[in-house]
PQR file of N, CA, C, O and H, with PARSE charges and radii, in Angstrom:
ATOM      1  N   UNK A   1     -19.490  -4.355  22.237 -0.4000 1.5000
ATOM      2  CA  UNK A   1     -18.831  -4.999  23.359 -0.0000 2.0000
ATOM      3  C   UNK A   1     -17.412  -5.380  22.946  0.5500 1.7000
ATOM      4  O   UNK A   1     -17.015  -5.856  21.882 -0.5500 1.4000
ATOM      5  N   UNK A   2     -16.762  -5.057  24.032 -0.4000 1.5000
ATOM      6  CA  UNK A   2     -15.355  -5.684  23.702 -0.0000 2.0000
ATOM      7  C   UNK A   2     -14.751  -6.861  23.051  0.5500 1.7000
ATOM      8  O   UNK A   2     -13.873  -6.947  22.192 -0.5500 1.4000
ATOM      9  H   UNK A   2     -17.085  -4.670  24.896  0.4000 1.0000
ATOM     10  N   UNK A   3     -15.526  -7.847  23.754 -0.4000 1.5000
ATOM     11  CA  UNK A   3     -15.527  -9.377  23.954 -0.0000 2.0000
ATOM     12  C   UNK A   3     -15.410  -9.549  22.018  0.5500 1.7000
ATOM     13  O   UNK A   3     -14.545 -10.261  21.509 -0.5500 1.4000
ATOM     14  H   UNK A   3     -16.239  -7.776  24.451  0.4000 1.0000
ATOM     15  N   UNK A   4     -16.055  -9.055  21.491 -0.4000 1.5000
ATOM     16  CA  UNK A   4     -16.166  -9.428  20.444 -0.0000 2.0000
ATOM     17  C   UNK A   4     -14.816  -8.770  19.117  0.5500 1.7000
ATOM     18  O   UNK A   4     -14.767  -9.018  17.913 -0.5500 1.4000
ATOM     19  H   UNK A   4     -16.759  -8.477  21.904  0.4000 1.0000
ATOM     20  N   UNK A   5     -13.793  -7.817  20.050 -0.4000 1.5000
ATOM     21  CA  UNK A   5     -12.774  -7.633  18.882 -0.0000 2.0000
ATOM     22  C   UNK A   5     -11.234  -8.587  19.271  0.5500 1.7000
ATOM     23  O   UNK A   5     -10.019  -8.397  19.329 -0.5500 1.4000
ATOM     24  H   UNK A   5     -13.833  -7.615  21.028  0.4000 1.0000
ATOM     25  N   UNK A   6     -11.986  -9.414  19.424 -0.4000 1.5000
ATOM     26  CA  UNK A   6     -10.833 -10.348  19.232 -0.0000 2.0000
ATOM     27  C   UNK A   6      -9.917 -10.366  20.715  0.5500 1.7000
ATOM     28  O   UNK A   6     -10.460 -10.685  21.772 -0.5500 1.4000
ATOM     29  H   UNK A   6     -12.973  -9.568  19.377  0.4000 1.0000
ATOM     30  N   UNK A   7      -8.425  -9.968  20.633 -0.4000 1.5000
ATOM     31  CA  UNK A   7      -8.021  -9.916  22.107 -0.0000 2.0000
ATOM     32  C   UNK A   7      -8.018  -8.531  22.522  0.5500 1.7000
ATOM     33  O   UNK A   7      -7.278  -8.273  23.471 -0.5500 1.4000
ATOM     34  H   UNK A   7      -7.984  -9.709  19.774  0.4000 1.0000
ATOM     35  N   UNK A   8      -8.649  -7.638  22.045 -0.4000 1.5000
ATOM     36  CA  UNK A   8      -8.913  -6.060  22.410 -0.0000 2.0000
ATOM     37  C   UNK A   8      -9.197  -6.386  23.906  0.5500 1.7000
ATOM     38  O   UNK A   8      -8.365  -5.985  24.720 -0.5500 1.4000
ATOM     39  H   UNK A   8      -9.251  -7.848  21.274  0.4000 1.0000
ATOM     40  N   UNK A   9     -10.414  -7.154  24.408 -0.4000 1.5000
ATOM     41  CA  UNK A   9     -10.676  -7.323  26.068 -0.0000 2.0000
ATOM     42  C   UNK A   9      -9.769  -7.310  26.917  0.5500 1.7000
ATOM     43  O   UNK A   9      -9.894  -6.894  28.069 -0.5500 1.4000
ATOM     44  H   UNK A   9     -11.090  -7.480  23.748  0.4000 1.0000
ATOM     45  N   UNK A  10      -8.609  -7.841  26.341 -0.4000 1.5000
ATOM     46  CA  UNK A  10      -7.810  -8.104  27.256 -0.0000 2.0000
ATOM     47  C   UNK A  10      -6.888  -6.962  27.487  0.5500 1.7000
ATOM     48  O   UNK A  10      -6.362  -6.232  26.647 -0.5500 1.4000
ATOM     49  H   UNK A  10      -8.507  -8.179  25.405  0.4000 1.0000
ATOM     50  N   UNK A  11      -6.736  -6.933  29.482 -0.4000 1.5000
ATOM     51  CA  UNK A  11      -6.092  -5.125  30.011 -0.0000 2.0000
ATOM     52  C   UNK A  11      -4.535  -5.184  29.324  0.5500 1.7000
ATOM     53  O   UNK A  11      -4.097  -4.052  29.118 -0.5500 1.4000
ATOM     54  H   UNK A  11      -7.164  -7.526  30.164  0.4000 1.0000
ATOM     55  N   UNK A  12      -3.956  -5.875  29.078 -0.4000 1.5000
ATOM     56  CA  UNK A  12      -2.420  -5.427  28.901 -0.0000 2.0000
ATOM     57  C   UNK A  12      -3.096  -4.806  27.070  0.5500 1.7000
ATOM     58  O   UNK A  12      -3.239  -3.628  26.742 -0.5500 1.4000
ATOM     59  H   UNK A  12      -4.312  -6.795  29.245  0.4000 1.0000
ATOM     60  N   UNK A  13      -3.296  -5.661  26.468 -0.4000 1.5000
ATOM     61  CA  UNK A  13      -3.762  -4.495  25.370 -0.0000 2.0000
ATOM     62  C   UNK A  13      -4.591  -3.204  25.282  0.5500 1.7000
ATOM     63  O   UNK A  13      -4.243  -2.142  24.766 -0.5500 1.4000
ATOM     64  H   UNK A  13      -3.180  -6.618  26.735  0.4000 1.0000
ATOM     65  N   UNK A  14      -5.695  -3.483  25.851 -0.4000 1.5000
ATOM     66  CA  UNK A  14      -6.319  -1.736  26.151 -0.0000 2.0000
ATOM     67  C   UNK A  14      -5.183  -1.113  26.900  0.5500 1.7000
ATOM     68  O   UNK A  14      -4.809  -0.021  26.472 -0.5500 1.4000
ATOM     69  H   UNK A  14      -5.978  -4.346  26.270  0.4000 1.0000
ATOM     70  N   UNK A  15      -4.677  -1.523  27.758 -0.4000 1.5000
ATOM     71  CA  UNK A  15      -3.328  -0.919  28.198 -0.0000 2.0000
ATOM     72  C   UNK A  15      -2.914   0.281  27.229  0.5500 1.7000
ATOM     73  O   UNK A  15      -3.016   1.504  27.132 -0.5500 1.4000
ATOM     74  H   UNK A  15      -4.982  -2.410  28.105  0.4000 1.0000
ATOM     75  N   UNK A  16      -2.149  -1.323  26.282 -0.4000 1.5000
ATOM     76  CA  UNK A  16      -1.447  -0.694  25.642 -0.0000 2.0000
ATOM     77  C   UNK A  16      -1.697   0.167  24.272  0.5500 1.7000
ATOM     78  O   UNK A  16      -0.921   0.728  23.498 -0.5500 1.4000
ATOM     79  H   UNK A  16      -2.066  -2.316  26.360  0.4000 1.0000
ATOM     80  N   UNK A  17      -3.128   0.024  24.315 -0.4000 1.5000
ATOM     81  CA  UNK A  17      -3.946   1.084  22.953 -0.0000 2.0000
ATOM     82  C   UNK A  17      -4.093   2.341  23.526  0.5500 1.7000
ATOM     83  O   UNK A  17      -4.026   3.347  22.820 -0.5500 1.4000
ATOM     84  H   UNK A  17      -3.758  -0.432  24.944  0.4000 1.0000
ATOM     85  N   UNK A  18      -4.271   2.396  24.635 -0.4000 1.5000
ATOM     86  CA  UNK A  18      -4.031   4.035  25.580 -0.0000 2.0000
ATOM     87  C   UNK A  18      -2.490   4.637  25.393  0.5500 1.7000
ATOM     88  O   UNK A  18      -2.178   5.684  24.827 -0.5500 1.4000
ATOM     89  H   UNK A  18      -4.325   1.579  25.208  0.4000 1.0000
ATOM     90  N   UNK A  19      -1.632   3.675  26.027 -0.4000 1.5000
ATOM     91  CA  UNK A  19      -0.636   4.539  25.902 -0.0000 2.0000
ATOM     92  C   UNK A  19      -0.174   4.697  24.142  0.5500 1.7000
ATOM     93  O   UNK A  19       0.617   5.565  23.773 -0.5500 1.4000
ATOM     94  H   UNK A  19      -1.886   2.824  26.486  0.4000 1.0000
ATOM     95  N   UNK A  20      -0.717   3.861  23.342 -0.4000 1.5000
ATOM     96  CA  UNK A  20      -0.010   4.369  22.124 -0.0000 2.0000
ATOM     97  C   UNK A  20      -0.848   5.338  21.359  0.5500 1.7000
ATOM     98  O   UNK A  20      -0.294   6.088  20.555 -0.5500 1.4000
ATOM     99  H   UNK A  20      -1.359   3.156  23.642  0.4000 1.0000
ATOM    100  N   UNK A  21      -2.432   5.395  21.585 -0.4000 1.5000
ATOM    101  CA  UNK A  21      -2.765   6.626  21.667 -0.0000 2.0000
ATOM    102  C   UNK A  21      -2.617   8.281  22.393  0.5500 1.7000
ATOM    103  O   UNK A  21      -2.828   9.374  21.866 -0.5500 1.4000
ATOM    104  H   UNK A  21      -2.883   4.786  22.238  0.4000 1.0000
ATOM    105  N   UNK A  22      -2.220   7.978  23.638 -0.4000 1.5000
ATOM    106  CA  UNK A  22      -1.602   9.114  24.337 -0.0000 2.0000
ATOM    107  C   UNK A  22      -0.666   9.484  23.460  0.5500 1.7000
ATOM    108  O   UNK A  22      -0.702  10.348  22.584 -0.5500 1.4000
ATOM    109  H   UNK A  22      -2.049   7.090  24.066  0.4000 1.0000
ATOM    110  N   UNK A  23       0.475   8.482  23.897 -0.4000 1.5000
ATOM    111  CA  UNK A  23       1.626   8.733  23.386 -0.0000 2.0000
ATOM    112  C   UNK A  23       3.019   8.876  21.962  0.5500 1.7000
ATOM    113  O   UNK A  23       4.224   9.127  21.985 -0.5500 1.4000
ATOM    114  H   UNK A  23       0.505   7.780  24.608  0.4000 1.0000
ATOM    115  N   UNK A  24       1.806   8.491  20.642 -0.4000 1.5000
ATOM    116  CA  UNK A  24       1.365   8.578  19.596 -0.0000 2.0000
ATOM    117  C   UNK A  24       3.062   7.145  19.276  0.5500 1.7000
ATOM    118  O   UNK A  24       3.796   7.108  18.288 -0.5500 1.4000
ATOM    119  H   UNK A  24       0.827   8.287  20.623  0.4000 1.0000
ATOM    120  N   UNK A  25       3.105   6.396  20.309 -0.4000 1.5000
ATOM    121  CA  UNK A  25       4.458   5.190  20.220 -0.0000 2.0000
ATOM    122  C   UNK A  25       3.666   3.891  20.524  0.5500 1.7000
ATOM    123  O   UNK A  25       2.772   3.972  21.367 -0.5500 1.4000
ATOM    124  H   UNK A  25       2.509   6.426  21.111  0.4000 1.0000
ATOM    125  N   UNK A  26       3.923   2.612  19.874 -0.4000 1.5000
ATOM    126  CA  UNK A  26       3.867   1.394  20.465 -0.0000 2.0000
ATOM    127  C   UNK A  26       4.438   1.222  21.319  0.5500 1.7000
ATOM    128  O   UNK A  26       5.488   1.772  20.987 -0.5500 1.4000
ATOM    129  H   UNK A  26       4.649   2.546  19.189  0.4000 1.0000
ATOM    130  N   UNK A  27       4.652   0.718  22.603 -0.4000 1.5000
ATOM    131  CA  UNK A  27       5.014   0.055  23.591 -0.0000 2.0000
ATOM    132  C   UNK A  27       5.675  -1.457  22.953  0.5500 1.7000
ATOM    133  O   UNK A  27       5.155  -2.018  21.988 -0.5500 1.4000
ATOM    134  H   UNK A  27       3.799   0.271  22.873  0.4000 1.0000
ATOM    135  N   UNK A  28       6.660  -1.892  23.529 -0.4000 1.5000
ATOM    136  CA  UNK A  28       6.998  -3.317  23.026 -0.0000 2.0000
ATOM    137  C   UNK A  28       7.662  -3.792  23.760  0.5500 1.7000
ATOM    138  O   UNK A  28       8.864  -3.526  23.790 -0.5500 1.4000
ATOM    139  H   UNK A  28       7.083  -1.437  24.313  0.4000 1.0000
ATOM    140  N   UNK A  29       7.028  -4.740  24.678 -0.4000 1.5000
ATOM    141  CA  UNK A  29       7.774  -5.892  25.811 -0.0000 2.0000
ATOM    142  C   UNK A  29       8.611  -6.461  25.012  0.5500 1.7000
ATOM    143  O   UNK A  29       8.511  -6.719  23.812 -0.5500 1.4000
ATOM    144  H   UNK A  29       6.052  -4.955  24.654  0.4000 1.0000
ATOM    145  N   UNK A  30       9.597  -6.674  25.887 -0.4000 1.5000
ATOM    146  CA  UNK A  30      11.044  -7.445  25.319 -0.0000 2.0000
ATOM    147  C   UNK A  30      11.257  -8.351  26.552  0.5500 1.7000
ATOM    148  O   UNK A  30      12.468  -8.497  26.714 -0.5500 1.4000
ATOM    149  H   UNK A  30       9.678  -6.464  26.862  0.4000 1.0000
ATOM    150  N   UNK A  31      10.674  -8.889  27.306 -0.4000 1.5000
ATOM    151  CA  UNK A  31      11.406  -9.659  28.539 -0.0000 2.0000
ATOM    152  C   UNK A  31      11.547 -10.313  28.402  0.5500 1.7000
ATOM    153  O   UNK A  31      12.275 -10.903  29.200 -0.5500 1.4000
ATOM    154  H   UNK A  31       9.690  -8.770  27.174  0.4000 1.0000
ATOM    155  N   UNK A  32      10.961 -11.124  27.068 -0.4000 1.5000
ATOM    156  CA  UNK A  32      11.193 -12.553  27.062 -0.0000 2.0000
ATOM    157  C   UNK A  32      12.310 -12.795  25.670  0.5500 1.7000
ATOM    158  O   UNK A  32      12.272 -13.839  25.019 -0.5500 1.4000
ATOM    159  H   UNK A  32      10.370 -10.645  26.420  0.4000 1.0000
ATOM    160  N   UNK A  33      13.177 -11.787  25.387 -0.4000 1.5000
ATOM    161  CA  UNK A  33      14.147 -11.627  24.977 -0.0000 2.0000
ATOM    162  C   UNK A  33      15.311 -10.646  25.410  0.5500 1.7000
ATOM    163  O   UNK A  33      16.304 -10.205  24.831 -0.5500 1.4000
ATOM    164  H   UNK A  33      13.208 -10.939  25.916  0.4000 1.0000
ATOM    165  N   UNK A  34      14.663 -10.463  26.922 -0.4000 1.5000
ATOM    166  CA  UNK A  34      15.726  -9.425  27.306 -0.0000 2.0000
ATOM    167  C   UNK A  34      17.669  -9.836  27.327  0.5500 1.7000
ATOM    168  O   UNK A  34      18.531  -8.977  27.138 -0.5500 1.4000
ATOM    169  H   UNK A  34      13.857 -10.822  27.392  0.4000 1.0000
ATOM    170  N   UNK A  35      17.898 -11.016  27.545 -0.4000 1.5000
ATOM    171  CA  UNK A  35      19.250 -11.700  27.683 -0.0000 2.0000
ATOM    172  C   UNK A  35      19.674 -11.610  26.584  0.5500 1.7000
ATOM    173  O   UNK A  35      20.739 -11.018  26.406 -0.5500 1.4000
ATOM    174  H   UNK A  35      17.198 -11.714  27.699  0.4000 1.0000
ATOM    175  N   UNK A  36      19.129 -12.043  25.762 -0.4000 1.5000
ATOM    176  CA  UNK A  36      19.537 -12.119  24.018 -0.0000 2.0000
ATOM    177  C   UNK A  36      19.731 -10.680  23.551  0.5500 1.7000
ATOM    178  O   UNK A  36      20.819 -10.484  23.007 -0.5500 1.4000
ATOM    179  H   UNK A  36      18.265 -12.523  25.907  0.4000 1.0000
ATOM    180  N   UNK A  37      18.988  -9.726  23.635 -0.4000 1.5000
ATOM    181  CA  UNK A  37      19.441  -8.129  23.983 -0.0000 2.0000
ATOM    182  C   UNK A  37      19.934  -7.465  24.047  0.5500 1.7000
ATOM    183  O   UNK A  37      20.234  -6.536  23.298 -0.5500 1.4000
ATOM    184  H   UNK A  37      18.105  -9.885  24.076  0.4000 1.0000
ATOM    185  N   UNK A  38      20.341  -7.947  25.656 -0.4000 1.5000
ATOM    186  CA  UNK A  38      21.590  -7.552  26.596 -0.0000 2.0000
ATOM    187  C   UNK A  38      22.465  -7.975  26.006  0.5500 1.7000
ATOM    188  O   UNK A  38      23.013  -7.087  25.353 -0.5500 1.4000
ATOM    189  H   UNK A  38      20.096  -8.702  26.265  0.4000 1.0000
ATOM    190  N   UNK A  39      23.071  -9.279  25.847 -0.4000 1.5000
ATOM    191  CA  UNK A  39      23.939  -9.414  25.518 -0.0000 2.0000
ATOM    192  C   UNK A  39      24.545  -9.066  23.557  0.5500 1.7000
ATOM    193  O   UNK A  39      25.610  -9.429  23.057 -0.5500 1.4000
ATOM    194  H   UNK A  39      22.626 -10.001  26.378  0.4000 1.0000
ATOM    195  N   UNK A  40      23.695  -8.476  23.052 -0.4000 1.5000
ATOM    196  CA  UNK A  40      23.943  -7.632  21.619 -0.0000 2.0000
ATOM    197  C   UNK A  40      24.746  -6.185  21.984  0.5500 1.7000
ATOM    198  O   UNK A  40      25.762  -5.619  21.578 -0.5500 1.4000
ATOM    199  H   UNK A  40      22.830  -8.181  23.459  0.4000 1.0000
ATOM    200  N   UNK A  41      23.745  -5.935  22.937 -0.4000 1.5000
ATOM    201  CA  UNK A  41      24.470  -4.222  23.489 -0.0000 2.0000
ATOM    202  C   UNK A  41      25.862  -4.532  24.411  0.5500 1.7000
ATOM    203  O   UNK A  41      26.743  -3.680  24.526 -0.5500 1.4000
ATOM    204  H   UNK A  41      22.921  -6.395  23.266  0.4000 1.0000
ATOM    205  N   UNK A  42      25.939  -5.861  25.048 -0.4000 1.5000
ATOM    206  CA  UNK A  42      27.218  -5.683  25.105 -0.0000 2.0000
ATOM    207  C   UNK A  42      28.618  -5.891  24.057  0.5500 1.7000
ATOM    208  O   UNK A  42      29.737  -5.382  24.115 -0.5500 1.4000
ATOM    209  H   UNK A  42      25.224  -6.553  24.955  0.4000 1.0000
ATOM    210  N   UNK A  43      28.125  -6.682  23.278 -0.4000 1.5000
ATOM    211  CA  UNK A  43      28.728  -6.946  21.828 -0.0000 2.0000
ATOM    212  C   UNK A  43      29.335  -8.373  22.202  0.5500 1.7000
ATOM    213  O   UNK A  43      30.369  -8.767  21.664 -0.5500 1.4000
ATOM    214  H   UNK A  43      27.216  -7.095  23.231  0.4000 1.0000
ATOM    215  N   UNK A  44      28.769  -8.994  22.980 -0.4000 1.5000
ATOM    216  CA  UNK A  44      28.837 -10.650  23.350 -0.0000 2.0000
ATOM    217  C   UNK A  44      28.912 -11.605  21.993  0.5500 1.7000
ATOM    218  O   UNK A  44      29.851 -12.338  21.682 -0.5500 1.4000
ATOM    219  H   UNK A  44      27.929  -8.673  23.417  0.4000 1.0000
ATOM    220  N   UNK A  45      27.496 -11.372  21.165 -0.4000 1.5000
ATOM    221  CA  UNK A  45      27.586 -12.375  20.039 -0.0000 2.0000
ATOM    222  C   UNK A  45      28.656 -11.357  18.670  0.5500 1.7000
ATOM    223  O   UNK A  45      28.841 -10.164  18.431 -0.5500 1.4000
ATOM    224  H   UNK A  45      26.733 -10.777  21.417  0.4000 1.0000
ATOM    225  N   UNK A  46      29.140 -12.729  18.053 -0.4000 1.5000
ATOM    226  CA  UNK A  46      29.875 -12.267  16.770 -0.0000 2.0000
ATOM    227  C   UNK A  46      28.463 -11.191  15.896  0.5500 1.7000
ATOM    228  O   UNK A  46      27.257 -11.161  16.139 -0.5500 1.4000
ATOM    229  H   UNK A  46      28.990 -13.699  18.247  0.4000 1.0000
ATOM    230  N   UNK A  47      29.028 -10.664  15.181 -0.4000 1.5000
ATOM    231  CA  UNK A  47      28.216  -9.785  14.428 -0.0000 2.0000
ATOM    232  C   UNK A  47      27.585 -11.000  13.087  0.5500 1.7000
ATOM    233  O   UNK A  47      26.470 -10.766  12.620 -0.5500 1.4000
ATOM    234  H   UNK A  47      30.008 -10.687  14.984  0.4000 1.0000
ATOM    235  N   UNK A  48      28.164 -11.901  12.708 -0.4000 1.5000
ATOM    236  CA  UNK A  48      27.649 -12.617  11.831 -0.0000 2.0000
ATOM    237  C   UNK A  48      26.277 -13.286  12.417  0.5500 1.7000
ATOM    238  O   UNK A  48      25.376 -13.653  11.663 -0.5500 1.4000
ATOM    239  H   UNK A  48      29.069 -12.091  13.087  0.4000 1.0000
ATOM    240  N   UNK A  49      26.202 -13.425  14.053 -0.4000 1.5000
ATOM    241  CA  UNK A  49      24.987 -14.169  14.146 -0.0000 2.0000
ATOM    242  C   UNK A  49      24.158 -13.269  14.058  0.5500 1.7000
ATOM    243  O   UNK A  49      23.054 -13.494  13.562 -0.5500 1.4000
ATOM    244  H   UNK A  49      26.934 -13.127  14.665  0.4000 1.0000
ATOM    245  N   UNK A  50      24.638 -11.610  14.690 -0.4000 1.5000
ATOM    246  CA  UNK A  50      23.422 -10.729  14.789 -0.0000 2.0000
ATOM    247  C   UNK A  50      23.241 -10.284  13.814  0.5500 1.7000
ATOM    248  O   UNK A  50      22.617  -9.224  13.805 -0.5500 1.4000
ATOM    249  H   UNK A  50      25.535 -11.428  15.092  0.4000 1.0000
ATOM    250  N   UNK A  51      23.758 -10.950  12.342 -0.4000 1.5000
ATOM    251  CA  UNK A  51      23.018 -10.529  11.155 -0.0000 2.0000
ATOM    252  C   UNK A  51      22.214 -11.686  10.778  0.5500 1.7000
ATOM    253  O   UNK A  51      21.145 -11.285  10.318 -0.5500 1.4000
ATOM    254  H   UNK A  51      24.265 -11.812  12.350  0.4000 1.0000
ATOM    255  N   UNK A  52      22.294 -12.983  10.786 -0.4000 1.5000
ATOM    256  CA  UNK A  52      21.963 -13.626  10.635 -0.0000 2.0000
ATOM    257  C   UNK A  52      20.155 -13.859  11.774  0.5500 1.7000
ATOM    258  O   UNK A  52      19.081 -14.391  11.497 -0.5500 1.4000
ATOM    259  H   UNK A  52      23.163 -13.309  11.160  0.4000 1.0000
ATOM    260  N   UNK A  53      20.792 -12.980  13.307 -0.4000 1.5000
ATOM    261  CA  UNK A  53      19.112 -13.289  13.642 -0.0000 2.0000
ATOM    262  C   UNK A  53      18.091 -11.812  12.810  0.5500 1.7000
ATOM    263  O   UNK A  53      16.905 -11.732  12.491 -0.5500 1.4000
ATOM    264  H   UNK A  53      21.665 -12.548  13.532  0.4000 1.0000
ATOM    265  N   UNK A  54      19.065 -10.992  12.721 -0.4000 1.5000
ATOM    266  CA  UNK A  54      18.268 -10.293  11.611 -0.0000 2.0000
ATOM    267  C   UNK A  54      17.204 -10.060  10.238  0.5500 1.7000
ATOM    268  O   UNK A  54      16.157  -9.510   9.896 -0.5500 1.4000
ATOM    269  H   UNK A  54      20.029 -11.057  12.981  0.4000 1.0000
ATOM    270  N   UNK A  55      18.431 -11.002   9.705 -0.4000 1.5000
ATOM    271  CA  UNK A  55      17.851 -11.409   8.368 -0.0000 2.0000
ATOM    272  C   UNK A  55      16.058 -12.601   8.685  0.5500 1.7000
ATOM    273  O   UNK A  55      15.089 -12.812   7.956 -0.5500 1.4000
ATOM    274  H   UNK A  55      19.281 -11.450   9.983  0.4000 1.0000
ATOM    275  N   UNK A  56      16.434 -13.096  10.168 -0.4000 1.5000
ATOM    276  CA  UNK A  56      15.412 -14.146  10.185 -0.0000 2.0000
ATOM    277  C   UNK A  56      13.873 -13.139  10.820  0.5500 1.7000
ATOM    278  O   UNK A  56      12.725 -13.404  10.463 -0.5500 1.4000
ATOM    279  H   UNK A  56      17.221 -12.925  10.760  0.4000 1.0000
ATOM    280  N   UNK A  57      14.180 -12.188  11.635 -0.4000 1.5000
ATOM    281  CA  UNK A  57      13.441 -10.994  12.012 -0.0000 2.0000
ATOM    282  C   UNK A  57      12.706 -10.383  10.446  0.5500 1.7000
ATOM    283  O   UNK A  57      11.577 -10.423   9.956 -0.5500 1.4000
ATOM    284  H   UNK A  57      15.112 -11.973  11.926  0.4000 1.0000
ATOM    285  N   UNK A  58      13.697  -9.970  10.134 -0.4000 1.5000
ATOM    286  CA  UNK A  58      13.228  -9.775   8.714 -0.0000 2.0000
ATOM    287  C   UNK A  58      12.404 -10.665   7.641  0.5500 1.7000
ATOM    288  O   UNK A  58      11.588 -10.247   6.820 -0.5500 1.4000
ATOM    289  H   UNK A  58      14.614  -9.938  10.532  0.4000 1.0000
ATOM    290  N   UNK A  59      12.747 -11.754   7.818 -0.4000 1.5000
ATOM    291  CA  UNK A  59      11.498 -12.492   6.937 -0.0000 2.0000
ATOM    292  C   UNK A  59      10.293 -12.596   7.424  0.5500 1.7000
ATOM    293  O   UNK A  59       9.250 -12.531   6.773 -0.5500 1.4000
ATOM    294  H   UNK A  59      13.410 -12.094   8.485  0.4000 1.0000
ATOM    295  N   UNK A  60      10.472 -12.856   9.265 -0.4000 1.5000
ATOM    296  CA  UNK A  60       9.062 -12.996   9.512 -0.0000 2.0000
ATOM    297  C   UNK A  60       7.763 -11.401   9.384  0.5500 1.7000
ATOM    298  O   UNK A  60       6.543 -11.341   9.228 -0.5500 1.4000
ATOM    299  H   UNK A  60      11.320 -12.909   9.794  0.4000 1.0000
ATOM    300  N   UNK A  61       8.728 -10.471   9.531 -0.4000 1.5000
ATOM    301  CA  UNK A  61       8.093  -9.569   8.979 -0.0000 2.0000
ATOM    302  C   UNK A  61       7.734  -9.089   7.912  0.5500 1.7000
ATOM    303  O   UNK A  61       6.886  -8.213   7.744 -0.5500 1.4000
ATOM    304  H   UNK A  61       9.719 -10.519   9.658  0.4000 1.0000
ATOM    305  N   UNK A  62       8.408  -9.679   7.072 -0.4000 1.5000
ATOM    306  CA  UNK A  62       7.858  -9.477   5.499 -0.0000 2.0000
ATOM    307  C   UNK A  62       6.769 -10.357   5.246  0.5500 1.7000
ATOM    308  O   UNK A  62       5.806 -10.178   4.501 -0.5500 1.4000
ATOM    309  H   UNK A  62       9.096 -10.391   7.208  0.4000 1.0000
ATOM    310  N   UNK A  63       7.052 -11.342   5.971 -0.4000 1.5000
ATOM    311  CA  UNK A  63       5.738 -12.519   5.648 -0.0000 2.0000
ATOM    312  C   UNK A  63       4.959 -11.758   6.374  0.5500 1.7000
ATOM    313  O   UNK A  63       4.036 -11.248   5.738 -0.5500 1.4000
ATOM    314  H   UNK A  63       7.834 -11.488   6.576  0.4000 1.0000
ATOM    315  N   UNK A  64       5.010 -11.527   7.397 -0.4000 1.5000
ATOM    316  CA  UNK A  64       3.728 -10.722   8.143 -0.0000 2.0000
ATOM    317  C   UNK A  64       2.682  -9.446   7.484  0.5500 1.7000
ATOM    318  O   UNK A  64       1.509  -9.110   7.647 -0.5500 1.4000
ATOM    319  H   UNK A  64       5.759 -11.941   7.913  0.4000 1.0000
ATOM    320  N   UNK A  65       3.928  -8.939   6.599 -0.4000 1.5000
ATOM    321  CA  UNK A  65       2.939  -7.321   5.840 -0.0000 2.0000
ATOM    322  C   UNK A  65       2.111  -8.288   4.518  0.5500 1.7000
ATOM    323  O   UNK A  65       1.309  -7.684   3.806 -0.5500 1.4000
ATOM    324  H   UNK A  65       4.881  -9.212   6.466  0.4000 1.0000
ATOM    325  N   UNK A  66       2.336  -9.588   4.303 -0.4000 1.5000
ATOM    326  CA  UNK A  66       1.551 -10.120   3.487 -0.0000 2.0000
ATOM    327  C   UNK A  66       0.517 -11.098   3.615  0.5500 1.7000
ATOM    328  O   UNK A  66       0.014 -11.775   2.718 -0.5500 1.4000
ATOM    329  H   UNK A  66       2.987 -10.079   4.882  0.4000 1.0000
ATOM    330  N   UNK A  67       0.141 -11.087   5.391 -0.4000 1.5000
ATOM    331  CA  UNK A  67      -0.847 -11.308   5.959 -0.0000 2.0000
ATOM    332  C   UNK A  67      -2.067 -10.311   6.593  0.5500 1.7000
ATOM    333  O   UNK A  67      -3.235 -10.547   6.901 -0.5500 1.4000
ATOM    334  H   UNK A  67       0.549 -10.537   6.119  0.4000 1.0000
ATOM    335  N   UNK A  68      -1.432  -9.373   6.630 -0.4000 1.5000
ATOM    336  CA  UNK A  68      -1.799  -8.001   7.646 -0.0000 2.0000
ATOM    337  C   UNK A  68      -3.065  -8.096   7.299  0.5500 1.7000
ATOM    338  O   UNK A  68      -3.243  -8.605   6.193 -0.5500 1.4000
ATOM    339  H   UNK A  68      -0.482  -9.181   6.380  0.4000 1.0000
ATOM    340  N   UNK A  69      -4.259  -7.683   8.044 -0.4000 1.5000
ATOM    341  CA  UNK A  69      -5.207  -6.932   6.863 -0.0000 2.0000
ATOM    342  C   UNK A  69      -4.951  -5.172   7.691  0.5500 1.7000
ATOM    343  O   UNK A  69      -5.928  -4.427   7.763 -0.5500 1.4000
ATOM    344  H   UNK A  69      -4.114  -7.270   8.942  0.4000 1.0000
ATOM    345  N   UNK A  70      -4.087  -4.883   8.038 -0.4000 1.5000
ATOM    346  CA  UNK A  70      -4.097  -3.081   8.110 -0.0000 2.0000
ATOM    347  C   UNK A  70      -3.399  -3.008   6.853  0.5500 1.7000
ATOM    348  O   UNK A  70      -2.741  -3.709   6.083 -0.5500 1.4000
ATOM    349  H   UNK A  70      -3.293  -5.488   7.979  0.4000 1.0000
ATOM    350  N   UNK A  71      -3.983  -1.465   7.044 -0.4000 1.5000
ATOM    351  CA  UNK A  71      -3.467  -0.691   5.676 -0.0000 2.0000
ATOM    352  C   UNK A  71      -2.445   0.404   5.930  0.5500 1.7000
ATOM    353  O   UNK A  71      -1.987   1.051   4.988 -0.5500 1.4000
ATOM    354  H   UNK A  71      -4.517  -0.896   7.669  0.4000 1.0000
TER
END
């Protein structure tokens, strides 16, 4: 049963395990950073902050591959 892998039950994820099986890509909502975004591609912020939110992107993902349990 579903219920039991955690938030697998839920449709925006089976959703999105179809299309990244179809489509051999993750899908990745951004709406709730779409402004912050936008305004990179327009070249709004100085480049020092958009290294700086980088570098912070970057840690949480490094901390993250040392939580993971995928392989």
């Amino acid at each position: 049963m579903l219920t039991h892998i955690g938030m697998a039950h839920q449709p925006d994820n089976i959703i999105t395990g179809a299309i990244t099986l179809r489509e051999s890509t993750v899908p990745v909502r951004v709406d709730t950073h779409r402004d912050q975004l936008l305004a990179v591609k327009r070249g709004a912020p100085l480049w020092p902050a958009v290294d700086v939110r980088s570098e912070h992107l970057h840690h949480h993902i490094e901390h993250a591959l040392t939580q993971t349990h995928l392989s």
